[in-house]
PLY file of the C-alpha trace (Angstrom):
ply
format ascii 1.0
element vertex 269
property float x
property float y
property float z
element edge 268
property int vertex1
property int vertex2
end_header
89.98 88.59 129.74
86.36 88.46 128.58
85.73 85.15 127.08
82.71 84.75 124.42
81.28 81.23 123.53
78.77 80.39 120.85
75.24 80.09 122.41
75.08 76.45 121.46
78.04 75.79 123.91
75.88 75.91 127.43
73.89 72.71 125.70
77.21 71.07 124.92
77.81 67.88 127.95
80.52 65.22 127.29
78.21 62.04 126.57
81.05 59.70 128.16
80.32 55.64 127.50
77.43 56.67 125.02
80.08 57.92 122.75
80.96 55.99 119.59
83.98 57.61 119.37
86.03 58.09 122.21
88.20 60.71 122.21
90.48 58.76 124.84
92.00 56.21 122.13
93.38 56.58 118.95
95.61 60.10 120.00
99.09 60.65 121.98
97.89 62.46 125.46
100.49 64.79 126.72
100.45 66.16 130.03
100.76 69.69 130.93
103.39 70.69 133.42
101.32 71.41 136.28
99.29 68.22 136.05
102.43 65.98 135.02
103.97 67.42 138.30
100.69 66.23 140.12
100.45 63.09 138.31
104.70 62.06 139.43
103.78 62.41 143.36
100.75 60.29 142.76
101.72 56.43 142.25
98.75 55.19 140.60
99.19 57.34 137.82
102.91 57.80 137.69
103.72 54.20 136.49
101.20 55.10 133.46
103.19 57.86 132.10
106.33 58.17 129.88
107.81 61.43 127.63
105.14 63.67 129.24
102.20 61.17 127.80
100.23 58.45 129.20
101.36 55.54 128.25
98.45 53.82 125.87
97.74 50.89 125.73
98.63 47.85 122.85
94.63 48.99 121.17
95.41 52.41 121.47
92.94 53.49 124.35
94.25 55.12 127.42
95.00 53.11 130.62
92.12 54.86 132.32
89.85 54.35 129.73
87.86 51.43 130.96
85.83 48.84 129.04
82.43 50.91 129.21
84.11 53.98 127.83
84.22 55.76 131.14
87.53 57.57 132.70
88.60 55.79 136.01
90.19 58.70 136.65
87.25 60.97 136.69
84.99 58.21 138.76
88.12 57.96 141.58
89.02 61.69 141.75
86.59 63.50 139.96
86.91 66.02 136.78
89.10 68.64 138.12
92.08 65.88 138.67
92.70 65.56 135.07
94.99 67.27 132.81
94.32 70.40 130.63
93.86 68.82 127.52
91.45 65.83 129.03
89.78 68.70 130.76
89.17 71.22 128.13
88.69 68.98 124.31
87.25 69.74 122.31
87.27 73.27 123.00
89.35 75.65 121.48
90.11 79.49 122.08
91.47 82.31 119.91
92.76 85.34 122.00
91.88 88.65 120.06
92.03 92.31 121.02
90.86 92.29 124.71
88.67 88.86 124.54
88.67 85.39 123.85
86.44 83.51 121.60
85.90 80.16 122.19
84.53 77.40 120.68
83.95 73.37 120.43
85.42 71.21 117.89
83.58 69.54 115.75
86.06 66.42 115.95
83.59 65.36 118.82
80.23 63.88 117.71
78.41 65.68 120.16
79.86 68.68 119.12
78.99 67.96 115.96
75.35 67.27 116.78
75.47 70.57 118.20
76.92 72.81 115.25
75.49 71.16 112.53
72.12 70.76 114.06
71.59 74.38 115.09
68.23 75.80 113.76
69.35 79.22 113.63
72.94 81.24 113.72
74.41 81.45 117.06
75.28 84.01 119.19
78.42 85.05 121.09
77.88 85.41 125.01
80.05 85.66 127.73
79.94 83.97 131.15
78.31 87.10 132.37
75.89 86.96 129.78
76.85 90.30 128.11
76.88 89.75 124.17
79.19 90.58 121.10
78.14 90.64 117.71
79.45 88.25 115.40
82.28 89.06 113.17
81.35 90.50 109.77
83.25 86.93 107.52
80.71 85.00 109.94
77.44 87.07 109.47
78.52 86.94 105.33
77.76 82.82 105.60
74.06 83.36 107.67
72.70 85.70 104.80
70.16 83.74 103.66
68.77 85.79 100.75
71.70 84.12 98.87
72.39 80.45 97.98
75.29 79.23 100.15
77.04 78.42 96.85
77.23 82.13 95.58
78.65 83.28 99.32
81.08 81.14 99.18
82.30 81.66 95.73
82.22 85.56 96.96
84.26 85.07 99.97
86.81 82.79 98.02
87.13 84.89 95.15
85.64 82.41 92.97
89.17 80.17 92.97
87.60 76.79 93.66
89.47 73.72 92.89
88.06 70.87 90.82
86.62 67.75 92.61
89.33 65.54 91.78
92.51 67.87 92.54
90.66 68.98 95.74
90.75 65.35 97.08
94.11 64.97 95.87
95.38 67.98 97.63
93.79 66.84 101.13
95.14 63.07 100.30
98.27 64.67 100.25
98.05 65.83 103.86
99.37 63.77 106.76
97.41 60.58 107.13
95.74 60.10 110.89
93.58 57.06 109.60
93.98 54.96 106.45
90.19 55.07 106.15
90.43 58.88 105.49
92.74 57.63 101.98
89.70 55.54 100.82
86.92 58.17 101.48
88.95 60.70 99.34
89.80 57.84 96.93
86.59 57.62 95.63
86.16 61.18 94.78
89.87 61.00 93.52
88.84 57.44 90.90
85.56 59.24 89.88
85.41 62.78 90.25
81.82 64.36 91.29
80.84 66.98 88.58
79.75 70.34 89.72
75.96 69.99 88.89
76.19 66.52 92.10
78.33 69.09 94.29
75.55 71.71 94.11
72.95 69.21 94.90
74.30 67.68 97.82
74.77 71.24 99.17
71.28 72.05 98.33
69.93 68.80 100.20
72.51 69.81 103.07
72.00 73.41 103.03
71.58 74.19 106.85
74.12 72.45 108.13
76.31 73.26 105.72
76.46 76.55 106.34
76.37 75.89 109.92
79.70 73.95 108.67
81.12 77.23 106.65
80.03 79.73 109.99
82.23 77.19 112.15
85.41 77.37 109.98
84.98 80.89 109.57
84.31 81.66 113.19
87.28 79.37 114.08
90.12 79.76 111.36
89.29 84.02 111.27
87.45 84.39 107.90
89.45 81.78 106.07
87.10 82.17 103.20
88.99 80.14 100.62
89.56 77.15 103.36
85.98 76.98 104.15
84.74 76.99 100.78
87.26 73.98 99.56
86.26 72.36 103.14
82.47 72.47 102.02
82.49 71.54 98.64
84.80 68.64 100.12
82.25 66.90 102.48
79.64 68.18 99.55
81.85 65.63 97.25
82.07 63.10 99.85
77.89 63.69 100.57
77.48 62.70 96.52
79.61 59.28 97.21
76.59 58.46 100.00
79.16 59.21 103.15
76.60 60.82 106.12
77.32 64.72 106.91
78.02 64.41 110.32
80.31 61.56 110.22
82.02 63.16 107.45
82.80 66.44 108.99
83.74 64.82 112.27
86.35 62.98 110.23
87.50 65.86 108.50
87.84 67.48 111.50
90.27 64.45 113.15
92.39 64.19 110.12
92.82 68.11 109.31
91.87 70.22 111.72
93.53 68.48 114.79
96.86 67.63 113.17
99.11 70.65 113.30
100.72 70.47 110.31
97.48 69.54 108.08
95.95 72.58 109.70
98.84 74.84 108.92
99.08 73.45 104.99
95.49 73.63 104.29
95.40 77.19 105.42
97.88 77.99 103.29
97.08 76.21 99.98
93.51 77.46 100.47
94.73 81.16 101.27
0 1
1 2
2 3
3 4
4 5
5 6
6 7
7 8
8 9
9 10
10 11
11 12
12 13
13 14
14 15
15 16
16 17
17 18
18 19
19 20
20 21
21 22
22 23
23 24
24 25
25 26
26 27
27 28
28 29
29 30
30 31
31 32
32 33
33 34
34 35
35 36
36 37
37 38
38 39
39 40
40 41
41 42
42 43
43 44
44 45
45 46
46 47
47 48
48 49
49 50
50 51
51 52
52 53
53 54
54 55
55 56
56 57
57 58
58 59
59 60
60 61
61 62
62 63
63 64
64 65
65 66
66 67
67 68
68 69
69 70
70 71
71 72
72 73
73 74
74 75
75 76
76 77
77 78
78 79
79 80
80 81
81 82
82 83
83 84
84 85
85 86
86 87
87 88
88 89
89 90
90 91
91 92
92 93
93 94
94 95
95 96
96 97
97 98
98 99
99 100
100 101
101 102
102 103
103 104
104 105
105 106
106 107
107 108
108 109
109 110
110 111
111 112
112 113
113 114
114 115
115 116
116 117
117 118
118 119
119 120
120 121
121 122
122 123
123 124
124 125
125 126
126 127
127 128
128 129
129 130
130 131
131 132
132 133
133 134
134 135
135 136
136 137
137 138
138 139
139 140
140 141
141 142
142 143
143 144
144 145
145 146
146 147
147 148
148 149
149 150
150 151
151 152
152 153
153 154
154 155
155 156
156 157
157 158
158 159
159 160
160 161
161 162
162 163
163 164
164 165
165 166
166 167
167 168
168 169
169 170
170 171
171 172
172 173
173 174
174 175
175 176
176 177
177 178
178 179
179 180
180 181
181 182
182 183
183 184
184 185
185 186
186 187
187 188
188 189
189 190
190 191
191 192
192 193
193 194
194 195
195 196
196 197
197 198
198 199
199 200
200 201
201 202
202 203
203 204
204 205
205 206
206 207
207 208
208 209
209 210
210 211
211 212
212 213
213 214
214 215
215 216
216 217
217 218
218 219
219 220
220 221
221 222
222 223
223 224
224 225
225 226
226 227
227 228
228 229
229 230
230 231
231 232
232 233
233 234
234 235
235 236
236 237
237 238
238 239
239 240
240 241
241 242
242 243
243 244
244 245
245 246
246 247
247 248
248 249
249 250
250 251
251 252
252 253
253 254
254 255
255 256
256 257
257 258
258 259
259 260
260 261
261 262
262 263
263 264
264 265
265 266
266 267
267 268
């Protein structure tokens, strides 16, 4: 099966120990059959695993995770040694009618660099280079003859929640980090009126919409998600929090917890 990528993703390289956050701490790392099978007959990594998951350590980092933020494992045995899901985050894929389209998460800060920072809308290409055009719900959010407000109140149907009960609904969510609480906190003690939201998404415009394409590339034209999702780190822009490190956050605490995923696309359907 064909699989297409964004154009951006042939820049995209893992910057390792220059990382501020690692994605090797802080999550539960299961093990894929094959590898876990691999792993057992291996005793160097078998005492490091238990339930299917490497066993973290007391800080939360993984046992091969050494003190300059590089994987032992890689460095002994090379890339190809490691399990699927050290292997392959932060991509994702979506299998559709006779292709793939894949992606990168934006819970990585490179990744983030990468989507956020792009100049112009990407592309889909294949491995072989061949090309397919972008979906109709992604082209909608590139249109720049219109503000990005108006397209997303278009694709939403105009149902946009206030600031406050926005914040509230993703503080309801599963917590991953406590911090998350006291970002949404301050939008929740002192709401951000509409005329602040549409500034900081004027000042943020690009990337913002570069934010919007991503969720509706990824989540299938999940027009009402992506317009709560913007006008969220637009809320948390007003309260002085950086883009980026907002919507890398975001990303951690909703997009890569299965059940926050699954409730915010259906209280934002």
């Amino acid at each position: 099966m064909t699989i297409y990528w964004p154009d951006y993703y042939k820049n995209f390289r893992c910057t390792a120990g220059g990382c501020k956050h690692t994605c090797c701490a802080g999550w539960v790392i299961g093990i894929d059959e094959a590898s876990l099978k691999r792993f057992s007959a291996d005793p160097d990594v078998s005492g490091n695993i238990a339930d299917g998951c490497f066993i973290l350590k007391d800080d939360g980092r993984c046992p091969y995770l050494r003190d300059d933020n590089l994987c032992e494992m890689i460095i002994k045995h090379g890339e190809d040694y490691l399990c699927d899901i050290c292997r392959e985050h932060p991509r994702f894929y979506n299998d559709c009618d006779g292709h793939t389209e894949a992606g990168i998460g934006l819970v990585c800060e490179e990744a983030c660099r990468l989507v956020l920072g792009a100049e112009k809308p990407f592309e889909l290409i294949s491995d072989d280079g061949s090309k397919m055009e972008l979906p109709d719900y992604v082209k909608t959010i590139f249109d720049d003859s219109k503000p990005l407000t108006e397209i997303l109140a278009d694709i939403s149907g105009g149902r946009r929640a206030a600031s406050k009960l926005r914040a509230e609904i993703f503080d309801g969510m599963e917590v991953m980090d406590p911090k998350w609480s006291k970002l949404l906190s301050k939008i929740i003690e002192a709401p951000v009126s509409e005329e602040d939201e549409a500034q900081a998404i004027r000042d943020n415009e690009r990337e913002l919409r570069n934010f919007a394409a991503y969720l509706m590339y990824r989540y299938k034209g999940a027009g009402r998600f992506a317009e709560e999702s913007v006008y969220l780190l637009a809320d948390l822009i007003a309260k002085g929090c950086g883009l980026r490190d907002v919507a890398r956050v975001f990303s951690c605490e909703i997009e890569y917890s299965d059940i926050n995923i699954d409730e915010a696309l259906e209280t934002f359907s």
